[in-house]
SERODREN-606873 format. One record per residue (C-alpha): residue in three letters; x, y, z. Coordinates in pm, whole numbers, plus 32768, in hexadecimal, padded with zeros to 4 digits. Example, Ala and Ser with C-alpha at 12.3 -4.5 7.8 and 13.67 -1.06 7.14 Angstrom:
REM SERODREN-606873
Ala84CE7E3E830C Ser85577F9682CA 
//
This chain:
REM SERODREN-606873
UnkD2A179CD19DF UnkD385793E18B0 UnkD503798518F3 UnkD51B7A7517C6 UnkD3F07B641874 UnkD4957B2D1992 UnkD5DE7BC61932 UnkD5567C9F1844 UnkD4927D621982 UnkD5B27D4B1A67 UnkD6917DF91954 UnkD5877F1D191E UnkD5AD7F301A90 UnkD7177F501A9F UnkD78A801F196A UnkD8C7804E19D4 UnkD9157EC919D6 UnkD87B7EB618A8 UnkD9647FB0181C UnkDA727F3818A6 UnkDA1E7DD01824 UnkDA057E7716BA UnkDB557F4D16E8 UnkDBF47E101739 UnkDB607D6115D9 UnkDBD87E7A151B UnkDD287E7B1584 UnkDD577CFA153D UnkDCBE7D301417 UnkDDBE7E4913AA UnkDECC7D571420 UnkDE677C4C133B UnkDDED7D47123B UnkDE8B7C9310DF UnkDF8A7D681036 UnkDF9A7DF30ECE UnkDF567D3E0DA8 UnkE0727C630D0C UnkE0F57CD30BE8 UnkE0F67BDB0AC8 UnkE2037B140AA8 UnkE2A77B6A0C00 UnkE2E87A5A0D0A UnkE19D7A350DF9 UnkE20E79F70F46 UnkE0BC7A0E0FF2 UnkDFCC7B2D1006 UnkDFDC7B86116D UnkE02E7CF911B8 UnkE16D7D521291 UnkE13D7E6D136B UnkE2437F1B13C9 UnkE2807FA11514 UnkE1E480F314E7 UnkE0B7804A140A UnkE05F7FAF1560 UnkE086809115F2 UnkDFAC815B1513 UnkDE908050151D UnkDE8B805F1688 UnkDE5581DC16B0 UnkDD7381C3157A UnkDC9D80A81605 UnkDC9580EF176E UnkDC0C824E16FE UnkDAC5815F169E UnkDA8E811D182E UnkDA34829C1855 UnkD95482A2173A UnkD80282CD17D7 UnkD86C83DE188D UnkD93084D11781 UnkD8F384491632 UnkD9868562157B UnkDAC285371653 UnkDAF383CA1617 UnkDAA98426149B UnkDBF7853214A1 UnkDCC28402152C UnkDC6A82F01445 UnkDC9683C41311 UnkDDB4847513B5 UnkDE46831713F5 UnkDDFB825412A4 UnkDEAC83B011E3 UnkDFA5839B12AC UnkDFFD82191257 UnkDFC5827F110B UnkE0A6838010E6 UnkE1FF82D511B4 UnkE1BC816510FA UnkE12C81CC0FC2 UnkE04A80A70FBA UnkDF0A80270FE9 UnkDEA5809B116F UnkDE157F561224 UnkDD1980611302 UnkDC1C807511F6 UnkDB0E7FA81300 UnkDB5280B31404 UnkDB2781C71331 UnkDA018127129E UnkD98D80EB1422 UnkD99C824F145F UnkD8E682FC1335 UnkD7C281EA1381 UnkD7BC82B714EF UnkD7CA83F3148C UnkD6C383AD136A UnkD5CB82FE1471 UnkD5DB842C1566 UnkD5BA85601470 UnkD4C185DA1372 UnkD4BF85561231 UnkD562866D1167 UnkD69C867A1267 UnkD6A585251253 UnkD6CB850910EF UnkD7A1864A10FB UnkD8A485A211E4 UnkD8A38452112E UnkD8E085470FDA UnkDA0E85E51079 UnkDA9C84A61125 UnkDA8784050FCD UnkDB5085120F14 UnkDC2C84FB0FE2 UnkDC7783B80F9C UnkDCBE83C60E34 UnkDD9F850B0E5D UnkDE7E841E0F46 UnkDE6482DE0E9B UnkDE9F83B10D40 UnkDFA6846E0DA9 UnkE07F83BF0EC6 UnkE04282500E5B UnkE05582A10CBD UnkDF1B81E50C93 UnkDE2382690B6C UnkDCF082F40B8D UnkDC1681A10B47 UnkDD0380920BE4 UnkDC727FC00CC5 UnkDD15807E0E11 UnkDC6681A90DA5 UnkDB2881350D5B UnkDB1780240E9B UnkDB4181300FA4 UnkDA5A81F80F09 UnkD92F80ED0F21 UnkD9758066105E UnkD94781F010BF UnkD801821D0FDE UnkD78680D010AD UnkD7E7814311F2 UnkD74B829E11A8 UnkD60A81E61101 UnkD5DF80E11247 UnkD61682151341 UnkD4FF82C51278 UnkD413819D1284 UnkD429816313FB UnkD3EC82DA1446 UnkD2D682ED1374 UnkD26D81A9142E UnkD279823F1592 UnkD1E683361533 UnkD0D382721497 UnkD0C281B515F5 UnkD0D3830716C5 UnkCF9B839C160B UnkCECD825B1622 UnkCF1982681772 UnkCEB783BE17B5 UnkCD6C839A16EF UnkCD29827917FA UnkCDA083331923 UnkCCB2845A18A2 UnkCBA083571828 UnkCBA682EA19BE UnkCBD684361A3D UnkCA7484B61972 UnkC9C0834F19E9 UnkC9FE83701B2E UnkC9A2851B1B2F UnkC86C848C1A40 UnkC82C83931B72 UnkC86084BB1C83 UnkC77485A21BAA UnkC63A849C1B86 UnkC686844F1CF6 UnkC64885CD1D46 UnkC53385E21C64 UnkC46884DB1D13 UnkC4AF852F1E52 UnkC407868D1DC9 UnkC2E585B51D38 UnkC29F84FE1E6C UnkC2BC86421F4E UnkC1C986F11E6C UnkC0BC85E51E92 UnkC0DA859E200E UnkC0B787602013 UnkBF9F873A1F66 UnkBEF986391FDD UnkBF0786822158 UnkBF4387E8214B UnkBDA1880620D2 UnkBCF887022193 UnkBDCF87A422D6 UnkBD668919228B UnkBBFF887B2284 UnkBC3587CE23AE UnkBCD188F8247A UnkBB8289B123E7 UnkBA8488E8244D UnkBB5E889C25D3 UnkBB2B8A2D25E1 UnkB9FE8A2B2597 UnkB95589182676 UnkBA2189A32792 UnkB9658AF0276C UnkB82E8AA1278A UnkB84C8946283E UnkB7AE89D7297C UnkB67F8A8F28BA UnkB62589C82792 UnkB68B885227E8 UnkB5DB87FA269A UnkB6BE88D125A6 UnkB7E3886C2680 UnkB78986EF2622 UnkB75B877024C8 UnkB8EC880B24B6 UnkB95286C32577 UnkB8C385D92436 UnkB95E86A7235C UnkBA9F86902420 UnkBA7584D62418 UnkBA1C850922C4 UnkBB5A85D12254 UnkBC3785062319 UnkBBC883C02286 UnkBC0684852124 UnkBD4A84C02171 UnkBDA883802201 UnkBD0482C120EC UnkBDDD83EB1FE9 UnkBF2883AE20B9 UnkBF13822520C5 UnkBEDA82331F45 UnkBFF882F41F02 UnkC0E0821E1FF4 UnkC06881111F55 UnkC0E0816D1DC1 UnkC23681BD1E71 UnkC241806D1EEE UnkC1CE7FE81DD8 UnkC3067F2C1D21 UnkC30F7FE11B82 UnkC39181021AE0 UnkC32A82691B09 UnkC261826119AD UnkC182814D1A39 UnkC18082141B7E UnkC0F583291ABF UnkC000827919FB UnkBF3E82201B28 UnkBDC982DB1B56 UnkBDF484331BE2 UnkBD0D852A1C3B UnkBCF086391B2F UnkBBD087561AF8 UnkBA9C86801AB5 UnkBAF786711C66 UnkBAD287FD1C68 UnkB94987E81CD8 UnkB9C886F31E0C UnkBAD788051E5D UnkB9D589101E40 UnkB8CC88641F25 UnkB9EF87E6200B UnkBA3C89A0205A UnkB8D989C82071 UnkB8A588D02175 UnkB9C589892234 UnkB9278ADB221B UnkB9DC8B8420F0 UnkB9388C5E2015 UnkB9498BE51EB8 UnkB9058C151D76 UnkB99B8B3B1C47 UnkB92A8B601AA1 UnkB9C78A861989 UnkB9F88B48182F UnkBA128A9516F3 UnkB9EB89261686 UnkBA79885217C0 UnkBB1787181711 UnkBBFE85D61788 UnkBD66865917E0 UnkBE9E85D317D5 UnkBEC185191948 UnkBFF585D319A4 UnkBF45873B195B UnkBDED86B419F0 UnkBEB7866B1B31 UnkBF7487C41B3D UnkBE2C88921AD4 UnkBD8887F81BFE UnkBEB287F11CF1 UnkBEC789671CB1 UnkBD6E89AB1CEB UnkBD3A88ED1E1B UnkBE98897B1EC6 UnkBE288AFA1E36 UnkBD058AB61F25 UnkBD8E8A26202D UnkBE628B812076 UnkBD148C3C2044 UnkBC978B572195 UnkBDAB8B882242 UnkBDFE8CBD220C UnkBCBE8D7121A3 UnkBB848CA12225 UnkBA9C8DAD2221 UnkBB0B8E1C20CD UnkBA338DEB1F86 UnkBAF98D011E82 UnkBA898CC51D3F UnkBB428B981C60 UnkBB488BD71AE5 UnkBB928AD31A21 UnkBB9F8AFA18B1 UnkBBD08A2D1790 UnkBC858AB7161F UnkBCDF89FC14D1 UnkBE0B8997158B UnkBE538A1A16D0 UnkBDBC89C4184C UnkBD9A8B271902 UnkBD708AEC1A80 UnkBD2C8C291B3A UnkBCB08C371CCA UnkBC938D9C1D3C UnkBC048E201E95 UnkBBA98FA31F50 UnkBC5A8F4F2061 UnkBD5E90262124 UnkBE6C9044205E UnkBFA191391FBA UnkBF2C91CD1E99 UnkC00391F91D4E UnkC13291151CF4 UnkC1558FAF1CE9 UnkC20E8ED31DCB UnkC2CC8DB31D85 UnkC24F8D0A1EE7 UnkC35D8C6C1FF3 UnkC2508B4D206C UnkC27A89F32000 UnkC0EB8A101F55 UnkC1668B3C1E51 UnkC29D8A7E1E1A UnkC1F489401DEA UnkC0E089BE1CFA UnkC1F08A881C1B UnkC2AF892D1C04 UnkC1B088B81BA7 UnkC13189741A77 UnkC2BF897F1A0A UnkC29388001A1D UnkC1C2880018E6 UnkC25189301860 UnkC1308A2318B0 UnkC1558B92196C UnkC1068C051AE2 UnkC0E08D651B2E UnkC04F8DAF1CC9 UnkC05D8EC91DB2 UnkBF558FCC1E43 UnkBE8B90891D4E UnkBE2B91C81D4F UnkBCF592571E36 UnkBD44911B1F28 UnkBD6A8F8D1F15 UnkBE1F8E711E7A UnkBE3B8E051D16 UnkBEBB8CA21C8E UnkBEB78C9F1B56 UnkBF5E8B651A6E UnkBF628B4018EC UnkBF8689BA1890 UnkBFCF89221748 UnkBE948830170E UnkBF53876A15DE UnkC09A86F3169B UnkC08385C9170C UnkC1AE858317FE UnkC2E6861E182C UnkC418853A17ED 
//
């Protein structure tokens, strides 16, 4: 670090010593301070100023006044200009504490608004010209007027600049502390999020391949000691949906592994409804009754909607086997100039009337999401018994950013 840094930070640590250090200048300064103009023709003897005893006096209060400055401005303000009308009015003269006073209109100015600054400054420097004018005889435009009176319009001027300057600094600093503050909530938020994303997928993906399993287990211990064959039957399908949901779960561990960004995370094949007739047969083989229709034109789909359309179908019947296997389900999926509809609706036991906003993790995942590409989600019991899901997609967004 170069010497002048150096000292520079240690006097912004110590303000006090630097005050000090700066009282001290003034006051030498005041004692050399050159004296009034020579008149022309008089004898010139030199143009050092002789303070008298109480002039030092006065300089000393006056200046050591500075040292407090930092910590009551205003104060130190009284004093100075108390001080330099005072040597004013008992020499009649041209004060030598012009500096100080000048010193402490620059504080005030750099710790108050603008307006008091310039209000203060105003006052200090009518004040001025009443005393010069009237104790010192001077006129209105001789140079002892007019010199106190800029060195105050500086003073007030540089004490202006530098609070205008901090508190230039102090809002770029706060947009930066904010700026951080909303990255690293922005960070926390997508961190959430895909924590949200990846539960979602691992639900859906094992949560349907284990209902079939626990189906097909029930089943092939039922009638394992009377019909061996069917038993071997509901054991295959067992292999066959464990294998489908290891091959499933090792895909998806494998994109989170995968070193990229979430968009080419979600660019990455994903099952969508051209699956449904898999999911359909994949019930069937478990023993569920059902039924499934497509309305309208079926078309290509944005991948995000494809995934949720399917996601939502395949978890609406999951909770039918699981919760209703003997029930009758029937999956409607219908297509509109520019909406998906997914509905999956079964006679099974249930409340009838109202809707229900579900406490599982399957409702809450399925609601999330059709929210995730800003679509609807309405399920509950319907009326004369069973379940109703039933989703409303948007099948022109793309991606949600």
């Amino acid at each position: 670090m170069r010497p002048q840094a150096w000292l520079r930070q240690k006097l912004l640590s110590r303000p006090y010593v630097a005050d000090t250090m700066l009282a001290a200048c003034a006051f030498a300064m005041a004692l050399v301070a050159p004296g009034p103009p020579v008149a022309p023709g008089a004898e010139w003897h030199g143009r050092m100023q002789h303070l008298t005893a109480h002039g030092i006096a006065l300089a000393a209060v006056v200046c050591g006044a500075l040292v407090l400055r930092r910590r009551w401005p205003r104060a130190v303000l009284a004093v100075t200009v108390a001080g330099f009308v005072t040597y004013d009015m008992i020499d009649g003269r041209r004060a030598p504490l012009d500096l100080a006073m000048a010193i402490a209109v620059y504080t005030v100015a750099s710790r108050c608004p603008r307006r008091t600054a310039w209000v203060y400054g105003e006052l200090v420097a009518l004040l001025v010209i009443v005393v010069r004018v009237v104790f010192g005889g001077t006129a209105w435009l001789a140079p002892d007027v007019l010199a106190p009176i800029a060195f105050v319009g500086m003073a007030t001027a540089a004490g202006d600049a530098l609070r205008s300057r901090r508190a230039y600094v102090a809002a770029v600093e706060e947009r930066a502390r904010r700026a951080e503050e909303t990255r690293e909530e922005e960070a926390e938020r997508r961190v959430m999020e895909e924590r949200l994303r990846i539960a979602r997928e691992l639900h859906d993906v094992l949560a349907h391949h284990i209902a079939l399993i626990n189906v097909q287990a029930q089943v092939a211990e039922h009638v394992l000691a009377t019909e061996p064959e069917q038993a071997r039957t509901a054991l295959g399908h067992v292999r066959h949906a464990g294998k489908e949901a290891l091959e499933e779960l090792r895909t998806t561990v494998g994109l989170l592994r995968r070193p990229g960004s979430r968009d080419e995370l979600l660019t990455e094949p994903a099952p969508g409804l051209d699956r449904l007739p898999e999911l359909v047969d994949s019930f069937t083989a478990a023993g569920l009754k059902l039924g499934w229709m497509v309305y309208g034109d079926p078309r290509p789909l944005p991948a995000p909607v494809d995934l949720a359309a399917f996601r939502i179908a395949q978890e609406a019947l999951t909770n039918v086997s699981k919760h209703a296997p003997r029930a009758t389900a029937t999956v409607r999926i219908s297509y509109t100039s520019d909406e998906v509809i997914v509905d999956v609706a079964d006679d099974g036991a249930g409340h009838p009337g109202g809707s229900s906003s579900g406490t599982g993790h399957g409702l809450i995942g399925m609601r999330e999401r059709a929210l995730s590409v800003d679509g609807t989600f309405l399920a509950g019991p319907v009326a004369g018994g069973g379940f109703r899901v039933h989703a409303v997609l948007p099948a022109s967004r793309k991606n949600r950013s």
